[in-house]
Every structure is written in C-alpha cells, then in structure tokens.
VOGU-3710 file (C-alpha; in Angstrom, 3 decimals, decimal comma):
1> xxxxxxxxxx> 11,923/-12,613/-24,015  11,482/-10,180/-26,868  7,733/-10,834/-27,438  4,968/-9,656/-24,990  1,525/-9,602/-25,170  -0,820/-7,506/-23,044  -4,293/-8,117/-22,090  -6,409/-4,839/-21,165  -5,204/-1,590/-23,497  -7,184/0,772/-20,680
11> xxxxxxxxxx> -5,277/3,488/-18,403  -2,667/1,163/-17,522  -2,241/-1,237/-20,226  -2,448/0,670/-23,435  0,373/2,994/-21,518  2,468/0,139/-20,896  2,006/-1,522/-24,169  3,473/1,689/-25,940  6,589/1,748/-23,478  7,725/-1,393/-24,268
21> xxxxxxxxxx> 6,829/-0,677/-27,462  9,697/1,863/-27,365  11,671/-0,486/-25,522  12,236/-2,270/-28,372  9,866/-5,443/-27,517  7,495/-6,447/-30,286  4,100/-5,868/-28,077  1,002/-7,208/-29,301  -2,055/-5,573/-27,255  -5,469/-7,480/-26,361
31> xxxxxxxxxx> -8,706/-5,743/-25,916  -12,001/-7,176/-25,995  -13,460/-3,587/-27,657  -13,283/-4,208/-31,007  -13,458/-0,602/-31,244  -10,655/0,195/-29,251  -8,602/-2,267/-31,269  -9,202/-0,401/-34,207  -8,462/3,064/-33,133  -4,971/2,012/-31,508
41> xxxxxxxxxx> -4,300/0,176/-34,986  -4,725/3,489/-36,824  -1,922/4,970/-34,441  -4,660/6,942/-32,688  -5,998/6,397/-28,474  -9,479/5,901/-26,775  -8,104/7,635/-23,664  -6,805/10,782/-22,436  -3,571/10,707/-21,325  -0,544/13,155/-21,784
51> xxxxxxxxxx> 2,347/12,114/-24,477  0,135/8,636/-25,292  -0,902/9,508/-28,270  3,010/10,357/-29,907  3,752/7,043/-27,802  1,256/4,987/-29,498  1,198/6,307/-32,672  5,550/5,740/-32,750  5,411/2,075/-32,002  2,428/1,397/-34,497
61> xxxxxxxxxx> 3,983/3,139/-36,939  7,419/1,556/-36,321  5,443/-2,033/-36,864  6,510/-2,516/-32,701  2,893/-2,046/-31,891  -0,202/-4,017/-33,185  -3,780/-4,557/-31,019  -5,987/-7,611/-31,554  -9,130/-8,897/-29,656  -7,695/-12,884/-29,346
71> xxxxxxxxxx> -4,093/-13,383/-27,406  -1,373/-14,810/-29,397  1,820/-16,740/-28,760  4,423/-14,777/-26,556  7,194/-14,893/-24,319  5,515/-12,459/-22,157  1,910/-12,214/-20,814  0,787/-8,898/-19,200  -2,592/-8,702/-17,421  -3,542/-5,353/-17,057
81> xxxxxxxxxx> -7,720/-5,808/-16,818  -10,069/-3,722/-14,276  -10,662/-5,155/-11,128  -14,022/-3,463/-9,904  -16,403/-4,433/-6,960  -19,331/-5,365/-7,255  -22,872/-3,475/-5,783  -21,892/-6,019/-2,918  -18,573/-4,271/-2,516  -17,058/-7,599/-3,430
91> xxxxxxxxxx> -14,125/-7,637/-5,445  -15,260/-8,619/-9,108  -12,296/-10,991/-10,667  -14,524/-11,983/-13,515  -12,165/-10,043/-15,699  -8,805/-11,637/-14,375  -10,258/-14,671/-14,844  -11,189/-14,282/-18,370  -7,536/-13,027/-19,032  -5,671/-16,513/-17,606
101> xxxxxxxxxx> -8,087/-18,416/-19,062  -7,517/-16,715/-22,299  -3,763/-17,069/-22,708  -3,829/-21,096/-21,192  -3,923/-22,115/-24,877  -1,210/-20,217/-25,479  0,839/-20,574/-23,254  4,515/-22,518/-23,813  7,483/-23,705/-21,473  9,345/-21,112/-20,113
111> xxxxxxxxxx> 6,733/-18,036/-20,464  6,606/-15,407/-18,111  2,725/-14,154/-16,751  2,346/-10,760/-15,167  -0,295/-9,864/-13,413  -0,519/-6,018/-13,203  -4,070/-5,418/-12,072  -4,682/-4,842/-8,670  -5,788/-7,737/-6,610  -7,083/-8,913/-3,347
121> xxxxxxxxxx> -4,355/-10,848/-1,575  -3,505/-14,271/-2,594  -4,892/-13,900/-5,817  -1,648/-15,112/-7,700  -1,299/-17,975/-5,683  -4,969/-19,199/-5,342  -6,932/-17,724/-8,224  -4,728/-17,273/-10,969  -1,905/-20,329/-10,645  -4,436/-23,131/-10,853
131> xxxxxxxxxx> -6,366/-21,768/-14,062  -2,634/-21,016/-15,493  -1,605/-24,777/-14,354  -4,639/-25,721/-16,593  -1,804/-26,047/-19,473  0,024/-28,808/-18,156  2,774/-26,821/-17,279  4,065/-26,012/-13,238  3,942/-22,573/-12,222  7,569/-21,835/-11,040
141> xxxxxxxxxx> 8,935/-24,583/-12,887  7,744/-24,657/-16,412  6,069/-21,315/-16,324  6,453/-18,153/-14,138  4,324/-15,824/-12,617  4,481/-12,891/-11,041  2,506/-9,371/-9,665  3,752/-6,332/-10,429  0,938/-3,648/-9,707  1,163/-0,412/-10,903
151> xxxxxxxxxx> 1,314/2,839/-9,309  0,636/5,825/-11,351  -1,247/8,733/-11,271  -3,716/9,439/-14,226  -2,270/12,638/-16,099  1,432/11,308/-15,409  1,343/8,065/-16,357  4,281/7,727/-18,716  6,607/9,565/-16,535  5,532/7,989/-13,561
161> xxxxxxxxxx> 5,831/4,497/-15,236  9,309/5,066/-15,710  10,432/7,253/-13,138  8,979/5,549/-10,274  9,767/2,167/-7,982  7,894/-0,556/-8,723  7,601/-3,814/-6,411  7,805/-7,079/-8,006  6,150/-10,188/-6,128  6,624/-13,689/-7,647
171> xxxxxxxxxx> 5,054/-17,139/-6,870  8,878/-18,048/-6,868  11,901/-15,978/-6,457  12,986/-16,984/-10,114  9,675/-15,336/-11,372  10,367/-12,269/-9,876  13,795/-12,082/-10,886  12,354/-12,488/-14,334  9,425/-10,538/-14,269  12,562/-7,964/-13,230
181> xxxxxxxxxx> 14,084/-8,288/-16,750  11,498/-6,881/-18,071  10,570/-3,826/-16,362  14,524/-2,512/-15,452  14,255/-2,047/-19,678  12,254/1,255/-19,491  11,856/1,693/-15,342  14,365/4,090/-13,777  12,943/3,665/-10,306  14,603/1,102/-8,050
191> xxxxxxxxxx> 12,577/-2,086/-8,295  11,578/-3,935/-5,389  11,112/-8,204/-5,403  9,311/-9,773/-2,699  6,921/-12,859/-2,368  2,975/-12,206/-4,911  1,015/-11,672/-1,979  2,646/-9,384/-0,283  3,129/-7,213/-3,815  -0,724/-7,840/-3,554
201> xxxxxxxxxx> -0,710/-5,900/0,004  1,517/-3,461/-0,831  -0,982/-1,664/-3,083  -3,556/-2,387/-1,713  -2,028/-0,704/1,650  -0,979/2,325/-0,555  -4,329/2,839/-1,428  -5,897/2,347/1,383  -3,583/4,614/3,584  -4,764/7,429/0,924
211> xxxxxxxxxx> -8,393/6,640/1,639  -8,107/6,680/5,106  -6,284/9,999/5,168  -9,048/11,465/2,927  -11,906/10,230/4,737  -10,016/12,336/7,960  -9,881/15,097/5,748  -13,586/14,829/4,546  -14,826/14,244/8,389  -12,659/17,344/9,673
221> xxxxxxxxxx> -14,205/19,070/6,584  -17,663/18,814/8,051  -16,685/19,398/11,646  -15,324/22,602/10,496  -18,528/23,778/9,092  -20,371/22,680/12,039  -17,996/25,285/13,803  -18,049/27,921/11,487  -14,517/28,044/10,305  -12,354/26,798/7,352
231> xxxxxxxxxx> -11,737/23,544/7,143  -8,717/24,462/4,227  -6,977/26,986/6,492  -7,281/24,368/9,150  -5,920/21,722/7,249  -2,551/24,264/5,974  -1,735/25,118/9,551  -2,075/21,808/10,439  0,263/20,344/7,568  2,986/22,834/8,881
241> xxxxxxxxxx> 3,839/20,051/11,349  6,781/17,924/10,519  4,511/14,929/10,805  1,153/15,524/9,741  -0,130/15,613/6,297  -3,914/16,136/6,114  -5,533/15,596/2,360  -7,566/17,604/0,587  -11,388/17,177/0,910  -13,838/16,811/-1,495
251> xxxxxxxxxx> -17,125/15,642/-2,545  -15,853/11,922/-2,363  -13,254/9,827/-3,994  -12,818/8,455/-6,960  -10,767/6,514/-9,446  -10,198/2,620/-10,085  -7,632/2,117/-7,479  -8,574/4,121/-4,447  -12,155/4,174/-4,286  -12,316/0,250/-4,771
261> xxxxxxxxxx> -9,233/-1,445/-3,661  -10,147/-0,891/0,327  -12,978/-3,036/-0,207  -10,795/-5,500/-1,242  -9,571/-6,055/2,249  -12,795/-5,425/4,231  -13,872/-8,647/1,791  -10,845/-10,847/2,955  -11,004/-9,695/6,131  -14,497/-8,061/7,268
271> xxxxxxxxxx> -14,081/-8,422/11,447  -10,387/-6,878/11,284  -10,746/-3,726/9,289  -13,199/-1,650/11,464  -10,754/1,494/10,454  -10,557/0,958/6,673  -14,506/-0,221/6,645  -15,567/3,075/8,229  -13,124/5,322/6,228  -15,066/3,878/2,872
281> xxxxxxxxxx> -18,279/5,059/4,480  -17,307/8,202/5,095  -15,940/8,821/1,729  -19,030/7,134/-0,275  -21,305/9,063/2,172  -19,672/12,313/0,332  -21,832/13,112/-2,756  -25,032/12,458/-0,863  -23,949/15,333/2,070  -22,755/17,439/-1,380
291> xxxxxxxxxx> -26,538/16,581/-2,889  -28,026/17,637/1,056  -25,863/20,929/0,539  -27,616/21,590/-3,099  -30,821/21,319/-1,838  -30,524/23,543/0,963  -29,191/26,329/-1,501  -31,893/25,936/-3,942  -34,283/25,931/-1,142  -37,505/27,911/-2,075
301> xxxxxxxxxx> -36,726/27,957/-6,131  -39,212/26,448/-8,002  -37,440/23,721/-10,353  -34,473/25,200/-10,150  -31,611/24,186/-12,773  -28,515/22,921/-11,161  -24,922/23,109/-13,243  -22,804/20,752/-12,672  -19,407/21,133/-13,503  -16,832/18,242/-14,102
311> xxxxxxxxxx> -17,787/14,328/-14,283  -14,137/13,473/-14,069  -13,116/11,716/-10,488  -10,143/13,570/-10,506  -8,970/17,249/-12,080  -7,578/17,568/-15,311  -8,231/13,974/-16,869  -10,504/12,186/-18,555  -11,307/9,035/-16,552  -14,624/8,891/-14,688
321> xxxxxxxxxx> -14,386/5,158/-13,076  -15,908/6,070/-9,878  -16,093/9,164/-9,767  -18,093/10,692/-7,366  -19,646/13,321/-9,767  -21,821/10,545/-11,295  -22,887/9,833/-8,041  -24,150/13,057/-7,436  -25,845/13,167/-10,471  -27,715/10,303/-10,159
331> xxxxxxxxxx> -28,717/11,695/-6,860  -30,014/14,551/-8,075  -32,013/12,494/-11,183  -34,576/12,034/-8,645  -35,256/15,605/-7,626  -37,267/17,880/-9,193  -34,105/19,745/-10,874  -33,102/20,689/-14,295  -29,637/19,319/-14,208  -27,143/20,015/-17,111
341> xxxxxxxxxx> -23,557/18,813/-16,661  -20,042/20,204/-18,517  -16,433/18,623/-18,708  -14,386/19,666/-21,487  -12,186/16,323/-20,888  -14,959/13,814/-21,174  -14,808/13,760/-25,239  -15,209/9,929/-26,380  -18,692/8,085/-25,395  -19,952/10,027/-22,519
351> xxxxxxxxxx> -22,503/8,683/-19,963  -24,744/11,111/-20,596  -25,272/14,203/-22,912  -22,985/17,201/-21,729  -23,132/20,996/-22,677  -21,026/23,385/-23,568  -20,245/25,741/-20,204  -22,213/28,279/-21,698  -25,375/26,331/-22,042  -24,806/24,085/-18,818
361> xxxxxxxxxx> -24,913/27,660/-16,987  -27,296/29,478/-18,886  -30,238/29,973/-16,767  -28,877/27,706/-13,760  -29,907/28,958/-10,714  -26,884/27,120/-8,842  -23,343/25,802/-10,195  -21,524/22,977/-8,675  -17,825/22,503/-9,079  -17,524/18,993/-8,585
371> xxxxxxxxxx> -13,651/18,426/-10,447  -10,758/20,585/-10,301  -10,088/20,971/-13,544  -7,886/24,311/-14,320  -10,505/25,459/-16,615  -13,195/25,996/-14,039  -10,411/27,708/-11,927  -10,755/30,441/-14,489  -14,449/30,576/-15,009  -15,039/34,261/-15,196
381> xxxxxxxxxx> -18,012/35,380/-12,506  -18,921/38,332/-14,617  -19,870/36,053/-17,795  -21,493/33,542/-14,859  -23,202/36,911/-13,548  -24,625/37,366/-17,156  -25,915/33,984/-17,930  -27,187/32,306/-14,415  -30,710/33,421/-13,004  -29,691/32,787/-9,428
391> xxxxxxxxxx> -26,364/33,537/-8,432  -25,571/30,616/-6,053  -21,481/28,502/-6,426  -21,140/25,568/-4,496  -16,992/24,723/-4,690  -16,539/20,926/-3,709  -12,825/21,616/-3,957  -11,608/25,499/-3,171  -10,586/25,879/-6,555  -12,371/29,767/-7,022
401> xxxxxxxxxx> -11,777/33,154/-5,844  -14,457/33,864/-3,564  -13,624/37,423/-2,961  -14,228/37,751/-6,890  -17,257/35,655/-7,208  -18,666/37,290/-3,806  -18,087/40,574/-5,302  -20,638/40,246/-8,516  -23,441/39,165/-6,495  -22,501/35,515/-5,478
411> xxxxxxxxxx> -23,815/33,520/-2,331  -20,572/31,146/-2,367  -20,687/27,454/-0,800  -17,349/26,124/0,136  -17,056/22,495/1,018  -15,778/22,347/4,596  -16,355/26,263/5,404  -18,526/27,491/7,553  -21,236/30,329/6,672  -19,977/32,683/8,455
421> xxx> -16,678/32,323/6,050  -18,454/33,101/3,022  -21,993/34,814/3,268
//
C-alpha cells in the first residue's frame, strides 16, 4: 500500500494528506474547489492551521504531494468530507456519498477505503458498503473498509494527529487490521480496532459528552446571573473536586464536530436521547440570550453601533463552521444596529466584510467579545476609551480584566456574572 488518495483537503484531510506525505506514501489529494487545488499545488494552504503550511509545502515540493479535483487509481482511499446537518438537524451525507461513488470506478482488488468523516452509526455498513459493492467487488473480501474518525483539536492538529489514540472500526477484522498499517506509520498514540459502528459511536459519544457538559456549564452560567454571583468562580471551586469537571461557558458552541454530531444521534434515535436533545437546545439557544443581553445594554441609544469581535467558533483559529458568532450576527441583522465585526484570523473569503479593530470600534457604542482569541485579551481599554462613544464590554468568555476596563469608564457585561459582580 504505498499509494493513497484522499478525498476532502479541509481541516482534516489536507492535514492528513501532508503527514503521509512525510510518511513517505505518494498521496494524491481530491478536492472539488478547483481553487483549493491550485493553491495546495503551488505548496501554499487555504486554511489556518499551525506547521501546515512547512508540511504541505515539503511534500509538494518533494513530488510526495499533488491535489486534483477527479480521484485516481490507489491502494488507499481516504474520505475525509464534511458531514453537516441539515436546517432539519438531519445529518446531511450528500457529501459521503459523492466521495464512494466517486472512487467506485476506481477502485481494484485488494484496496483499502477509509472513511474518516464523522458519521451517524451504521453508516459503513449500510450507506457506504453497498455504493462501494457497486464495483463488483465484496467488501471484506475483495475490498476493505474501514472508519477511523479523527479526533483533533483545530490549532493542534498535526501534533494531535500523531500524538494521540486513534480507534479503528472495520466492516471485518482484516480491514481494521489493515486500515492499522497505515496509520501506526506516523501515529504514536496506541491505536484501538473494534467493529465500524461502534468506531462510529465512539465519536460521536466523545462529542456529545463535551456538549452535554457545556450545555451544564452554559445553564449554571445563567442561573448564576439570576443569583447575582459568578458563574466562573463557581465553576473553579467546583472543578477542585476530584470528580467534577465543569466547562467553560460561552455564547454557544461551535465547530464541525461538536455542534453537529449530537444531532446525529437524536436523528437515529429521537425517543431515546431526551438528555443529548435538550443539551443541543440549550447550547443553540446561546447567541439569541447573548443578542437579548446586547439589547438590554444598548437600551435607550438611538442606532447604536455594536462591535463585534471574533467570527471564529473557537479562539485562536481560523475556522468558522458553526460558529456561534455568525449566529449572533445574523441576529442582530434585523435590529436597528450598526454592526461592524473584526477577526484578525478570518483572512481567506470571509462571509462578510470585516474591519480593522480600530474601525470595528470606532464610534461603537458597545463591544462584544464573542472568540477568545489572545489578541482581544490584550485590547487596551484606554485606546477603546478613545475611540468608542459609549463605553459598554460585553465578554462572552472572561477573557478581560475588568478591574482595568471598569477603571476607564467601562459598564462591563460578563457572561454568567451577575450585576452586582461588575457594575
């Protein structure tokens, strides 16, 4: 198995691509974005991500590396494609679909599919097998598959890629053990085989776990200001027991994996996930209660302009799948606000026109910190001071010094602090 061709060269595959790349595989990557093809060709990347760039740039230098929009001949197919939900909340497997499909003419005796994207449960077995069968040739016989979903963290993808364990589900046991070939050449995590499906469940459980925790978070959060205390100091004590870890709340979550992948369950199985169901709620009911908390500041101001800060779902990256910032946003579209919006990572194709953090707070009567990037941790509120007309902060995610900002002038909002904690 030294060739491998991956479909999808997003978050996940374009990272993957470049580490087997380095592996020493010759990797041939498949996007349908014509221009994203032709910016990894010229050694350069469509995404941010930390080290991808020297990654990418090696193994298309080295020849290792090429992109193309049509799949080729391999040993190895990867299918790294998004798996969103629809406005339904229904998992939307239009782009898995077009991947199989893609490859069945290529497809030869003895190949090896992968199926990284994360999927509702049984989709190896009852979505993807049949359309790969579509060749002629047997799945576990002729042809193996397997899932192996990822688990990274955007901003630490490559080390995370190699450094952490990875479980390996196979229609077989043989397509596991093969699909294990591959990734003990760059993984230095222990690897994990099991049956597809439940590879399927295990992320999908990861996820979900993480949402439910964080929809605990975000409903203590509100209690909290209902009582008039401090929902963070709250949730520090509280983590000092040796079996509690409360998240961090915020004003909703975000992401591909963890904002999504829940619903994936409450699809399959919509009368026995009253827990996961309600968690979801809570966390897409976020950006509306932050929108409810910006229009109780700006009360009384006459079209006021409202800064937002950071489109990003999560801090210090550039990836806004999900993220509840656009949310927000849209939200606010129908208000009569002036909205301007900054995030020094968003740099390639933006959703909408963004300002420099100068102009986004010149004249804003309130500023929103909506992602936790480090530069808005260092905002100064003297230069705020100089440029805003009001002097109102709402902080979705206790990033600021609200002694400092309180001390030039500030009325400070905290998310999941009470009044009497801040005025």
């Amino acid at each position: 198995m030294k060739k491998i061709c991956v479909l999808g060269l997003g978050y996940i595959g374009l990272p993957t691509a470049g580490i087997l790349a380095s592996a020493g595989y010759e990797v041939v990557g498949v996007d349908i974005s014509e221009r994203v093809v032709e910016t990894i060709n010229k050694g350069k990347i469509h995404i941010e991500e930390p080290g991808l760039l020297t990654l990418i740039k090696a193994g298309v230098s080295s020849g290792q590396l090429t992109a193309q929009v049509e799949p080729t001949k391999a040993d190895v197919f990867i299918i790294a494609v998004p798996t969103p939900i629809t406005e339904e909340k229904k998992a939307d497997m239009r782009y898995v679909i077009s991947a199989g499909e893609s490859i069945v003419p290529y497809i030869e005796k003895g190949n090896l599919i992968i199926l990284e994207s994360t999927s509702p449960p049984g989709t190896c077995k009852k979505l993807l097998k049949p359309i790969l069968e579509r060749s002629g040739l047997k799945v576990g016989k002729s042809i193996y598959l397997a899932h192996c979903p990822e688990r990274v963290l955007p901003g630490k993808i490559l080390h995370e890629l190699i450094h952490n364990d990875r479980i390996i589900g196979g229609i077989t046991p043989k397509c596991a053990e093969l699909a294990k070939r591959i990734y003990s050449s760059f993984v230095e995590g222990k690897i994990f085989l099991t049956d597809a499906t439940t590879a399927e469940m295990v992320k999908l459980i990861e996820n979900t776990y993480r949402d439910v925790n964080i929809a605990l978070a975000n409903e203590t959060a509100i209690l909290c200001e209902k009582l008039g205390i401090n929902f963070w100091e709250v949730a520090k004590l509280a983590n000092h027991h040796p079996r509690v870890h409360l998240h961090s709340a915020g004003p909703g979550v975000g992401g591909h994996c963890i904002s999504v992948d829940p619903w994936f369950l409450v699809e399959s199985f919509p009368t026995d996930t009253k827990i996961i169901k309600t968690a979801r709620e809570r966390n897409d009911s976020m950006p509306r209660y932050v929108v409810k908390k910006i229009e109780a500041m700006v009360k009384g101001i006459q079209a006021p302009k409202v800064a937002l800060l950071g489109l990003a779902y999560k801090a210090n990256v550039d990836d806004i799948r999900e993220s509840p910032a656009l949310h927000v946003y849209s939200l606010l579209q129908f208000k009569d606000y002036t909205i301007s919006v900054h995030d020094p990572h968003i740099k390639h194709h933006p959703p909408m026109p963004l300002d420099t953090l100068e102009s986004a707070l010149k004249n804003a009567d309130c500023m929103v910190i909506l992602t936790a990037h480090d530069e808005f941790k260092n905002i100064e509120p003297k230069q705020a001071s100089k440029l805003m007309k009001t002097k109102l902060v709402l902080d979705t995610h206790n990033i600021i010094d609200v002694k400092k900002w309180v001390s030039e002038g500030f009325k400070v909002n905290i998310l999941g602090v009470g009044n009497s904690e801040t005025s």
